[in-house]
N, C-alpha and C positions, 0 to 999 in steps of 0.2 A: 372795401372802402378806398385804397389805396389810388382803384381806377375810377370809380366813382365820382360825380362832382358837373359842375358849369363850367363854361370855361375861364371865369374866373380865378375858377382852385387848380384848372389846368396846370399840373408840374408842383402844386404845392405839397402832395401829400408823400410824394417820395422824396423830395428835399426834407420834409421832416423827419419821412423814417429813416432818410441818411445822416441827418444832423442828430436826433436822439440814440440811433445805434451807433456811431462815434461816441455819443457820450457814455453810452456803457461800457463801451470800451475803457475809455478815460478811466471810468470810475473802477471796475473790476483791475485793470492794473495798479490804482491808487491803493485798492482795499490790499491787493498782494503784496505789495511793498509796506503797508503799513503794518499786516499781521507779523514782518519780521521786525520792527521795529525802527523803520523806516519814515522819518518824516515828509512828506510830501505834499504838504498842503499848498505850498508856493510854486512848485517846481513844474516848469513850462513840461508839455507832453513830449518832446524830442530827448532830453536828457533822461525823461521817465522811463521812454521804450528802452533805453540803452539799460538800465537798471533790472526792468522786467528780465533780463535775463537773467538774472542771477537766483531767482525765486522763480521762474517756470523753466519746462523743458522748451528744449535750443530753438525746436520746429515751433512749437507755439510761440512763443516771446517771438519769432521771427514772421510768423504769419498775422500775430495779434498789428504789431508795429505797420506790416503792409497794409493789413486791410485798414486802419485809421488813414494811412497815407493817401491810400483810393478814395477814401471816403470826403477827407477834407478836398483835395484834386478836387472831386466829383462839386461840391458842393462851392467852393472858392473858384475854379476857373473857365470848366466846363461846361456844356449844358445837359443837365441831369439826365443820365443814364445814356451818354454819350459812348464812356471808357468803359461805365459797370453798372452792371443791374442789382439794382437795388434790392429786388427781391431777393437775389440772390447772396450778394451780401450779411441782408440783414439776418438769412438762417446761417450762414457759416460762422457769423458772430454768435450768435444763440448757441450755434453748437461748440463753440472754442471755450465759452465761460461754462458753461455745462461740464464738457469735459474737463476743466480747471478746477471745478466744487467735486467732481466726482472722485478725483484725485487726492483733492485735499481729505475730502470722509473717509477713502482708503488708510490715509495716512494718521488720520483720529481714530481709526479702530484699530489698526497697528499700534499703536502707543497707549491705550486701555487695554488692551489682548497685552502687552508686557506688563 
């Protein structure tokens, strides 16, 4: 789908899977900050990445934070899939919140198993 299209949609369909994977990014840090009791619902995403670290590990919070950074770059100044490949991206994102829930149910069977 993504290459697919006229060239009307020429370049549209990976500016949205880079603007919708941004946003799950947004949201998967929003949901982590909220399960510690973190309110966030107003707070711009730059102060958010800075927080992400405190509730993920160092490498994640610091790769979660860059890839939003590429992604907004990519989407705000650049021309799409100039700096990054979207394809590419969009599965390292897939695989960062994957591994973040895989972590967390590690940590929910820990604390039932006590």
């Amino acid at each position: 789908v993504v290459a697919a299209g006229d060239d009307t949609l020429k370049g549209m369909w990976p500016r949205a899977a880079a603007a919708l994977t941004r946003q799950a990014l947004e949201t998967h840090a929003r949901a982590l900050l909220e399960e510690e009791g973190a309110l966030v619902d107003d707070v711009r995403f730059g102060p958010l990445m800075l927080a992400t670290h405190a509730v993920m590990e160092a490498n994640a919070a610091r790769e979660l934070a860059q890839l939003w950074a590429q992604l907004s770059e990519c989407l705000h100044h650049t021309e799409l899939g100039a700096t990054l490949d979207v394809r590419v991206a969009v599965e390292r994102a897939r695989v960062l919140i994957e591994e973040d829930k895989r972590r967390e149910d590690v940590v929910e069977d820990d604390d039932v198993a006590e």
